[in-house]
C-alpha positions in Angstrom: -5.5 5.9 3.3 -9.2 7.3 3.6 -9.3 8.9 1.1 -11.2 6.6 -1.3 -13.5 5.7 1.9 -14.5 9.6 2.4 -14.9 9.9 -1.9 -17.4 6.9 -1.1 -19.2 8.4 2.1 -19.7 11.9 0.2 -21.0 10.1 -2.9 -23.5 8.4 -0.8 -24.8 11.8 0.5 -24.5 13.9 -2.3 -27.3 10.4 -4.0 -30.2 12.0 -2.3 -29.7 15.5 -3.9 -28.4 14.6 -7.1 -32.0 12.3 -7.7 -33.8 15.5 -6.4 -32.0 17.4 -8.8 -33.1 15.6 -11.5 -36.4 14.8 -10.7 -37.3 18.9 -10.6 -35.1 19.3 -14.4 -38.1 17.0 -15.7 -40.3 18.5 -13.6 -39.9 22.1 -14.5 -38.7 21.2 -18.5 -41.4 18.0 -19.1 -43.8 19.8 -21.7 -47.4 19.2 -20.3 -46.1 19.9 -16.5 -47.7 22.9 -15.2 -44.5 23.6 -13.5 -42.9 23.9 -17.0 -45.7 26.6 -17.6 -44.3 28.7 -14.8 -42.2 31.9 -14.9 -38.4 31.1 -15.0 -39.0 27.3 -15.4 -36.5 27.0 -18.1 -33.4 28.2 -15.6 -35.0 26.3 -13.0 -35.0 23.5 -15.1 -31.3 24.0 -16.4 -29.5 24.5 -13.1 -31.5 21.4 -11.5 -29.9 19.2 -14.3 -26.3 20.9 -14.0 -26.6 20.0 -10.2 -27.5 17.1 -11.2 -25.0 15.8 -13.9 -22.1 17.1 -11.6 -23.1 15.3 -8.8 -24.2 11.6 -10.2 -22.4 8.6 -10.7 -20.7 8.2 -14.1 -21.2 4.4 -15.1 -18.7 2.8 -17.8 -20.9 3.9 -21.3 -21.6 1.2 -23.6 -20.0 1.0 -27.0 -23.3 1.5 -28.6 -22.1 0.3 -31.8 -24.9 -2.2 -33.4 -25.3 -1.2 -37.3 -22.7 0.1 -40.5 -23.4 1.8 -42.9 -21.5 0.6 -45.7 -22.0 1.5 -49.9 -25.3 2.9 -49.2 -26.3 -0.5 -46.8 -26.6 -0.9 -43.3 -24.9 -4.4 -42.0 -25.8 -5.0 -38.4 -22.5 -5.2 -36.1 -22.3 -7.5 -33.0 -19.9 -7.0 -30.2 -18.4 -10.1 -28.7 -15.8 -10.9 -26.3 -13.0 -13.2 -27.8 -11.3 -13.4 -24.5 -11.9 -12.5 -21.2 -9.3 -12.5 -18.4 -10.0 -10.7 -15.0 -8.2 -7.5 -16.0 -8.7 -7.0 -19.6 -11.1 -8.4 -22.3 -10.9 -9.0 -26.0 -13.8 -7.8 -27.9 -14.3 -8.0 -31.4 -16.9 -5.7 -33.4 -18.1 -8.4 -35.7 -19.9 -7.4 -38.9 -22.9 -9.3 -40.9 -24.5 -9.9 -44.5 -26.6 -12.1 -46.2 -24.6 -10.5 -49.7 -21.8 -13.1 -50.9 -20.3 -10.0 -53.0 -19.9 -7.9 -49.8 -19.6 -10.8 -47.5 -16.1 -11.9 -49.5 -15.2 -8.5 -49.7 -15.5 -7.4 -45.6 -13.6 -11.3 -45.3 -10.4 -10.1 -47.3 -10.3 -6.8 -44.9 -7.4 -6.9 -42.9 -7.5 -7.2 -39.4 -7.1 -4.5 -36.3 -6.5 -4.8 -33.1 -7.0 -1.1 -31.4 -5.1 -1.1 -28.0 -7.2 0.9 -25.9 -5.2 3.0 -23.0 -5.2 2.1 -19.0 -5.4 5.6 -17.6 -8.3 6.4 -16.2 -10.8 6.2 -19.1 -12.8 2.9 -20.5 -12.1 2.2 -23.7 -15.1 3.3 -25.1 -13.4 6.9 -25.3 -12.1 5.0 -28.6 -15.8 4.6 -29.7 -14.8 6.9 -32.7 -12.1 5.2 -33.2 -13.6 1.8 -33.8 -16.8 3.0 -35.7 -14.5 4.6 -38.2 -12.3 1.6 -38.4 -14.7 -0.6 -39.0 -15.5 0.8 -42.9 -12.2 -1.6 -44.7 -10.9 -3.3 -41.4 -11.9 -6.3 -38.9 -11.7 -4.8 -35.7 -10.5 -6.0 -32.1 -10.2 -3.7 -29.2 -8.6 -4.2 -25.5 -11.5 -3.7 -23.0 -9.7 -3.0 -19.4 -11.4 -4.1 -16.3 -12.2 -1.4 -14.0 -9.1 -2.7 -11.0 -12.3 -2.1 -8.2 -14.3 -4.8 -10.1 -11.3 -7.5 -9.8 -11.5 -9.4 -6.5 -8.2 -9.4 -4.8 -7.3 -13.1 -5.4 -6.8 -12.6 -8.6 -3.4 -11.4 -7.5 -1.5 -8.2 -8.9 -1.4 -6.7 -12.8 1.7 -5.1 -13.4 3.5 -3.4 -16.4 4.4 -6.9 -17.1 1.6 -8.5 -17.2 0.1 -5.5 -19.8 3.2 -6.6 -22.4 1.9 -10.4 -21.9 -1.4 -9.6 -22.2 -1.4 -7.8 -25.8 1.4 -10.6 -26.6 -1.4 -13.1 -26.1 -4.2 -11.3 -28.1 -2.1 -11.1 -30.8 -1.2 -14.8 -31.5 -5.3 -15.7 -30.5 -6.2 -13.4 -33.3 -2.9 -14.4 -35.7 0.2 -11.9 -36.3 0.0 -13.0 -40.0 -2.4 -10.6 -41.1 -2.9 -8.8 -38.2 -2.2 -4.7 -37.9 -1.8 -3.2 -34.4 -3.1 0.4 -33.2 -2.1 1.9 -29.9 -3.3 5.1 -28.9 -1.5 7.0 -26.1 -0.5 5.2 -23.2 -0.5 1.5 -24.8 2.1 2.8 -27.2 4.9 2.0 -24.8 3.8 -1.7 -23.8 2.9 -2.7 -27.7 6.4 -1.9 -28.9 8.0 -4.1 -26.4 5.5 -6.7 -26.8 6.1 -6.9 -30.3 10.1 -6.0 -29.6 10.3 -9.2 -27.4 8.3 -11.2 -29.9 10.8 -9.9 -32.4 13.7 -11.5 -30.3 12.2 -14.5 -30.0 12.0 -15.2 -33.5 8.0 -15.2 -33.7 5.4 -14.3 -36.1 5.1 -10.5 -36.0 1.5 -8.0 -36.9 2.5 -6.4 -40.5 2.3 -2.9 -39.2 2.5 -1.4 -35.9 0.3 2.4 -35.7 1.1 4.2 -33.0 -0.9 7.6 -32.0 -0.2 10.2 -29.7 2.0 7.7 -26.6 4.9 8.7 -24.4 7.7 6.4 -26.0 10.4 8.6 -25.1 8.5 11.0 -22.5 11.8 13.1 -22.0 10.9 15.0 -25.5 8.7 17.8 -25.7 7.3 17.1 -21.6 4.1 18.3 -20.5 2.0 19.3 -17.4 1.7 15.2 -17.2 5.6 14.2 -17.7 6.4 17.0 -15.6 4.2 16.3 -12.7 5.5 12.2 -12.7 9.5 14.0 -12.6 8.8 16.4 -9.9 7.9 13.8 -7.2 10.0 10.3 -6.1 8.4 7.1 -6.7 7.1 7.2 -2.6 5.3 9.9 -2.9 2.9 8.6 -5.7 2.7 5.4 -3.6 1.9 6.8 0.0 -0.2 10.0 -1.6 -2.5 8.6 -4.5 -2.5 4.7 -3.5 -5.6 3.4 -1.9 -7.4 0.4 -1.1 -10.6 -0.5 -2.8 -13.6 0.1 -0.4 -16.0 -3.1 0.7 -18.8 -2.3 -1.3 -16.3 -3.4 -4.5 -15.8 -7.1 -5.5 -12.6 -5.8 -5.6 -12.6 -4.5 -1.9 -8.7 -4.6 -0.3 -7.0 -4.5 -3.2 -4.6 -1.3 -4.0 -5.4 0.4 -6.8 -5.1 4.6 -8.0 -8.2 5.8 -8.1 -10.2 6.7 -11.0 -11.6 10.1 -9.3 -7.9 11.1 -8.5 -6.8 10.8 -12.3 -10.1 12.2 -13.3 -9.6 15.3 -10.9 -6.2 15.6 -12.5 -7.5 15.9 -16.0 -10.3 18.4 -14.5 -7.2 20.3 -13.0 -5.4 20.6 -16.5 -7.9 22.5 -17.9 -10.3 23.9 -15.4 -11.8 27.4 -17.5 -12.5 25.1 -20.7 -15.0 22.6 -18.1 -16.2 25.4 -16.3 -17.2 27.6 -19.5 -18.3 24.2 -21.1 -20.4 23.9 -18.1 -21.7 27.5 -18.0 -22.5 27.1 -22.0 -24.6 23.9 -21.3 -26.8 26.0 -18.7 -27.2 29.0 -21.2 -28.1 26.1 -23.9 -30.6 24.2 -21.6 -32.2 27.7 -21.1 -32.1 28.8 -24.5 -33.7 25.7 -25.7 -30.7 24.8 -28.3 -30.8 21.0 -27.3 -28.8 19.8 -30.0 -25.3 21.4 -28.4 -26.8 20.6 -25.0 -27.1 17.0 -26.0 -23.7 17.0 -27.0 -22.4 18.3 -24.0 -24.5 15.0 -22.2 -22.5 12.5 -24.4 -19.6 14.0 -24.4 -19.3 13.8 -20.0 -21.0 10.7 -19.7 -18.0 9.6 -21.7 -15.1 12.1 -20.0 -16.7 11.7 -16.6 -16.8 7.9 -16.5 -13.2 6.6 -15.1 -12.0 3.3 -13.8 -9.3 2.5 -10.9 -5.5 1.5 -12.5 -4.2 -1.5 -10.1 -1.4 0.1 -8.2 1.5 -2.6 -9.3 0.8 -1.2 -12.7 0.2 2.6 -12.4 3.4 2.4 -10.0 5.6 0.7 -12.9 4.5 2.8 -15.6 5.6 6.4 -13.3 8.9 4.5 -13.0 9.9 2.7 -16.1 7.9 5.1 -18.3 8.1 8.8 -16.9 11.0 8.8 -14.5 14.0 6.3 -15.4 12.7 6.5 -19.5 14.0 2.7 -19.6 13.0 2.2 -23.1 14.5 5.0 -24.9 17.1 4.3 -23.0 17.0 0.5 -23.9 17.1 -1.1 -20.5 13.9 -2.2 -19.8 13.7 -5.7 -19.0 10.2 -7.5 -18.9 10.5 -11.2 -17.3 14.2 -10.9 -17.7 14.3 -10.1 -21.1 15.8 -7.4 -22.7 13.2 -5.5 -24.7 15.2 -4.2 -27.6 13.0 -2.6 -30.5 15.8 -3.0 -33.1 15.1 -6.8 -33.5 11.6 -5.5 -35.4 12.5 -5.6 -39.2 9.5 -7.0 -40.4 6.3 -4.6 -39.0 5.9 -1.5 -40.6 5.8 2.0 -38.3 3.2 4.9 -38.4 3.6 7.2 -35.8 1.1 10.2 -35.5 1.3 13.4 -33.2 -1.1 15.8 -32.6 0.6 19.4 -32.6 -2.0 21.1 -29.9 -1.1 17.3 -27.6 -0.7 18.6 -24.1 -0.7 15.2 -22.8 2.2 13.9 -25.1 4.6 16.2 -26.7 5.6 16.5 -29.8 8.6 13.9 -30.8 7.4 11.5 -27.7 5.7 9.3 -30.4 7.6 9.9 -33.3 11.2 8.2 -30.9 9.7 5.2 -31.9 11.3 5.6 -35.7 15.0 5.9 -34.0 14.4 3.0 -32.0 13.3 0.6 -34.6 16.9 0.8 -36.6 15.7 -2.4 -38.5 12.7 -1.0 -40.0 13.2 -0.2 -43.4 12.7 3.2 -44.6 9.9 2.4 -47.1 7.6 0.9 -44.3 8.4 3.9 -41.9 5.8 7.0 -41.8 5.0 10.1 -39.8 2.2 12.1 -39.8 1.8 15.4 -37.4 -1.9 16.6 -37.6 -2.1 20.4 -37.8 -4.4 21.8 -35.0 -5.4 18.9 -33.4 -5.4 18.2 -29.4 -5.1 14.9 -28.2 -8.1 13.7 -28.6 -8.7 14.7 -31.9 -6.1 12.5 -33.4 -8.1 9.6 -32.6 -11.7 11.1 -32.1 -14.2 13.7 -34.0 -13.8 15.6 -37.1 -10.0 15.7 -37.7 -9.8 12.0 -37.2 -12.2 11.1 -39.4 -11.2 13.4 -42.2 -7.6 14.0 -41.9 -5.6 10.8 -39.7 -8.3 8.0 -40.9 -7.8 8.2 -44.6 -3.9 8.3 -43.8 -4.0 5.3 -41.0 -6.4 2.9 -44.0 -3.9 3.8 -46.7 -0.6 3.3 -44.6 -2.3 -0.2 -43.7 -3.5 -1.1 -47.4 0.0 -0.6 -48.2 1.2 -2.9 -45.7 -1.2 -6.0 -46.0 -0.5 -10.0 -46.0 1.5 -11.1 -49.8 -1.4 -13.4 -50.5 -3.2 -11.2 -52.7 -5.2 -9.6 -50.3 -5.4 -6.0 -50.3 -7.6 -3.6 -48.3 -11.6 -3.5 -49.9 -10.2 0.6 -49.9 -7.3 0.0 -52.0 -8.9 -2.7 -54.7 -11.9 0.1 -55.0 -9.1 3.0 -56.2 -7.7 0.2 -58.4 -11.3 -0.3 -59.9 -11.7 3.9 -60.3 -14.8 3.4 -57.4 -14.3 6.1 -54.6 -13.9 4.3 -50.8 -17.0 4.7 -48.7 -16.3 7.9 -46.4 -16.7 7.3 -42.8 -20.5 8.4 -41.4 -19.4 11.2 -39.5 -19.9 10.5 -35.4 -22.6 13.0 -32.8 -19.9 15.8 -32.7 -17.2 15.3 -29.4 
């Protein structure tokens, strides 16, 4: 029980070094330094900063999303937060111009809200995601608390309380219009939130996208599903369980770690970090800053985790990965029987990647034999060749292969009322759709 104590004692030691590090990088790589003017100075400079960047303190990256460029203009973008609860907060990427043209146009855009995973990663891992999204969409996103930041009185967070917590986002923003987008592990809590909203007879979101999420983790299992079947529910709870440290608002409360989950993804695939380490060095000293600069973003993003409150971490190996309750269709949430069969009036997209090692192939695409109601004509599937799991929702292939599919799956799917996508009326009028601005490479 430690554990997290000693992660925080070591941190605090390896502070001094780390700051060292990085004061001799700029030291021996600052041009105008005589110490950059010395023999070796570049590899001096290069291993100082890898010491350095794999010893720091990863803070949660901002969003960094303040401008779109949009039919050869730039609109300014502001991020605010619709609502903010202590575990999670809405935040809406809100878009500006003083054109009336452009101004009706971006107002008849149909609504997203992007349901950001809780494992391990902030949501601004989906920074791609939402700068892409934001070309023909209004765009929400789910912004989870880090659990070490959420004082202990604010009582537990379970699986639960995830399914009532997208429930309520989507009737602040309105289920009319609105189009929902889960990526990974969300995928499992939106379809019973919007299953139980089904049952009770309320307003449902037009179409439901769902990307790369363990709905029915028993096909295709990975190194991920495998590890959650291999151990009982006691063992996560007495092994990777620990309470938050006094130097956190959110000091005594039990949560899992986010250096244990990012140690596990470090463990998946340790040759690809340690040559994408090695390949920084050799860039540092060869002077190619542009890949090295990549390598920065791309770990000040991979390398910044948050802690998962235990209730819900615990629920999710159980009802998710162990006893597969919703495939199986006896998952009850507050008593109620989630049954995605009552959906009949949301359309389904399911994507896959067909590299995913963290979600097998089929796991997503079970959500199509679950939702008997759906008709057949609002049902589709899309498996992207060669693509990983990130890069269903992030880089290249996203923006040029799933994007385009994702806008036209939801232009097909908009509110009656005459309001189709800005993408969809520009085809009608024989104008090409403004292609994303591609994103620093991942």
């Amino acid at each position: 029980m430690l554990l997290y104590q000693f992660h925080e004692l070591t941190r605090s030691w390896m502070t001094p070094l780390t700051y060292w590090a990085e004061a001799n990088a700029r030291a021996f790589s600052t041009p105008g330094s005589w110490l950059s003017g010395m023999p070796g100075a570049e590899r001096v400079a290069a291993a100082n900063e890898l010491v350095h960047r794999i010893g720091k303190d990863y803070e949660k990256p901002a969003f960094d999303i303040h401008s779109l460029q949009w039919e050869g203009e730039v609109y300014p973008v502001v991020e605010k937060t619709v609502r903010a609860t202590p575990f999670c907060n809405l935040l809406r990427f809100k878009r500006y111009t003083d054109d009336a043209g452009n101004l009706s146009e971006m107002r008849g855009q149909p609504p997203v809200l992007i349901v950001a995973p809780l494992s391990g990663h902030h949501s601004t891992l989906l920074r791609d995601t939402v700068r892409t999204m934001l070309r023909d969409h209004k765009v929400y996103i789910t912004d989870w608390v880090d659990a070490r930041m959420v004082p202990k009185e604010a009582g537990p967070f379970t699986l639960d309380d995830y399914v009532r917590t997208i429930q309520d986002f989507i009737r602040l923003i309105g289920a009319k219009d609105l189009h929902v987008m889960s990526v990974c592990q969300p995928t499992v809590p939106v379809l019973a939130a919007i299953s139980l909203m089904a049952a009770r007879g309320e307003e449902l979101p037009r179409s439901m996208v769902m990307m790369g999420g363990p709905i029915d983790a028993r096909q295709s299992p990975t190194s991920v599903n495998n590890l959650a079947t291999r151990k009982p529910l006691w063992w996560f709870e007495n092994n990777v369980i620990h309470p938050v440290p006094q130097n956190y608002p959110g000091a005594g409360r039990h949560v899992y770690p986010g250096f244990l989950q990012h140690t596990g993804f470090m463990a998946m695939n340790p040759e690809r970090h340690f040559m994408s380490h090695w390949d920084f060095y050799q860039n540092l000293v060869k002077g190619d800053l542009d890949d090295a600069d990549s390598h920065r973003r791309f770990y000040d993003e991979y390398n910044a985790v948050l802690d998962m409150p235990s209730e819900y971490y615990l629920d999710t190996i159980r009802i998710v990965f162990q006893e597969h309750l919703l495939p199986r269709g006896l998952w009850d949430v507050g008593g109620e029987r989630v049954d995605p069969g009552a959906i009949s009036g949301t359309a389904l997209m399911t994507i896959e990647g067909e590299l995913d090692d963290i979600s097998g192939l089929g796991q997503t695409r079970a959500a199509h034999d679950l939702c008997t109601a759906v008709p057949e004509n609002r049902r589709e599937h899309y498996t992207v060749p060669g693509a990983g799991h990130y890069g269903i929702f992030s880089g290249r292939r996203w923006r040029e292969q799933v994007y385009p599919k994702v806008r036209d799956f939801i232009a097909a799917n908009v509110a009656e009322e005459g309001k189709r996508a800005p993408a969809e009326r520009k085809r009608r009028a024989g104008k090409p759709a403004p292609r994303p601005k591609p994103a620093s490479p991942r």
